[in-house]
C-alpha positions as CSV (number, residue, x, y, z in Angstrom):
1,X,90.2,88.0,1.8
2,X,87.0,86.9,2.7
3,X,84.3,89.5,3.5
4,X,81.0,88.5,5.6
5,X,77.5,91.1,6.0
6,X,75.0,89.7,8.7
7,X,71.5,90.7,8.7
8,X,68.0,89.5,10.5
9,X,68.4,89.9,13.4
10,X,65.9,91.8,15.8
11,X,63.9,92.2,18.3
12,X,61.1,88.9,19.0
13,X,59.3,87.4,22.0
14,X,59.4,84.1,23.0
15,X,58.4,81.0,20.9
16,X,58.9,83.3,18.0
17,X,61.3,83.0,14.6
18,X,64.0,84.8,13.1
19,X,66.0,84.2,10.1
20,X,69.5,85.3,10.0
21,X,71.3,85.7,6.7
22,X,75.6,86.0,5.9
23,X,76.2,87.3,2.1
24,X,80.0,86.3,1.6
25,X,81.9,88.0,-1.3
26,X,85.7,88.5,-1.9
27,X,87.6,85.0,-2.5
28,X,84.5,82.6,-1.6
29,X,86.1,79.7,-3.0
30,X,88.6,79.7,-0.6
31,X,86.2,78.7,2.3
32,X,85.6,75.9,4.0
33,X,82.8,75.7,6.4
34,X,80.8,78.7,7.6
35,X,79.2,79.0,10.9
36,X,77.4,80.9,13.3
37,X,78.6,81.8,16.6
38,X,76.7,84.5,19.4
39,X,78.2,86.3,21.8
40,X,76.4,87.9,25.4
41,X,78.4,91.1,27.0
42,X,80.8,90.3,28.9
43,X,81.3,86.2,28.1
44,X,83.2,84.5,25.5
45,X,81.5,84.3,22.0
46,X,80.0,80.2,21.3
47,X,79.7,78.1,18.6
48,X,76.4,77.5,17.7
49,X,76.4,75.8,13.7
50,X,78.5,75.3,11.5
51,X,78.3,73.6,7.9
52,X,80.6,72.2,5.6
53,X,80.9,72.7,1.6
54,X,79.3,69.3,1.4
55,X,76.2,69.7,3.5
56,X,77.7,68.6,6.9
57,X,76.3,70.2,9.9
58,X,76.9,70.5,13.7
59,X,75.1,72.3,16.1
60,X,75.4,73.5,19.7
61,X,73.6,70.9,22.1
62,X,70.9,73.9,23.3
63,X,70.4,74.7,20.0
64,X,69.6,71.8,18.7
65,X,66.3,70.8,17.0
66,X,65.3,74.7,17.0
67,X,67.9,76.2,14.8
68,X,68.6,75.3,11.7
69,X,71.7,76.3,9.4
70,X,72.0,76.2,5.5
71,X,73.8,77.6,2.3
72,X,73.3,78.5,-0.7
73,X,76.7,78.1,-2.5
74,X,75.8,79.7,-5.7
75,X,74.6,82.7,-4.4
76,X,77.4,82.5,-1.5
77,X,75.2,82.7,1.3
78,X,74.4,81.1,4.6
79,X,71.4,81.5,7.0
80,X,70.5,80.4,10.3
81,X,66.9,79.6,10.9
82,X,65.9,79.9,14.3
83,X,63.2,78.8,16.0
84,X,61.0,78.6,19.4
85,X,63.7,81.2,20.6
86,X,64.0,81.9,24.2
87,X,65.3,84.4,26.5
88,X,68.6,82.9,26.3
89,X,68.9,83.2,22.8
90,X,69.6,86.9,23.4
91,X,73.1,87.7,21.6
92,X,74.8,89.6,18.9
93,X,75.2,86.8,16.1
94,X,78.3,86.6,14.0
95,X,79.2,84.9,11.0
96,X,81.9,83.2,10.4
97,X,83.8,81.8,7.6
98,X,87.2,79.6,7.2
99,X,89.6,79.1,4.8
100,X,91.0,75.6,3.4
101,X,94.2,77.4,5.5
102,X,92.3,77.9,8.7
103,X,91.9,81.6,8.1
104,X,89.0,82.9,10.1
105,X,87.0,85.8,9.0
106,X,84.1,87.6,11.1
107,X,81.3,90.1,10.0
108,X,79.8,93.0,12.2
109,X,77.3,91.1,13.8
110,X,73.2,91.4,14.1
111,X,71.7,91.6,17.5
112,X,68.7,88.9,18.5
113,X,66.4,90.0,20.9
114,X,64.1,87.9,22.7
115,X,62.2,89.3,25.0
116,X,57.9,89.7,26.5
């Protein structure tokens, strides 16, 4: 079992940063890739990074160029840097993490505000 604790998130206005962090603990070594996904009442929660034990990352196209994900293995975190945020960056953030099996594991999220 694999357990994930967001935090970071919060209230900004537009153009503005936020750095989100995801301290994993339980059996780390059985991960994969860890990534980031958001989710917006009432639609389906999207991808937005992802990275791979070796450094590999993908992001979602309108992210792109603004956001920026990274790990720390030793210390078994990940964090999502995110900048010029808009409106539409509004969403409860979620981390997730998944196992060599394909075992997906989800924290509690952190809500990102963007607002004037």
């Amino acid at each position: 079992q694999v357990q994930l604790v967001e935090s970071g998130g919060g209230l900004v206005q537009p153009g503005e940063s936020l750095r989100l962090s995801c301290a994993a603990s339980g059996s780390t070594a059985s991960i994969g890739v860890m990534a980031w996904y958001r989710q917006v009442p009432g639609k389906q929660r999207e991808f937005v990074a992802r990275i791979y034990r070796d450094g590999g990352t993908n992001y979602a196209n309108s992210v792109k160029g603004r956001f920026t994900i990274s790990m720390n293995n030793a210390a078994n975190m990940v964090y999502l840097q995110m900048n010029s945020l808009r409106h539409e960056d509004t969403a409860v953030y979620f981390c997730n993490a998944r196992s060599w099996r394909a075992t997906d594991y989800w924290g509690q999220g952190t809500q990102v505000t963007v607002s004037s």
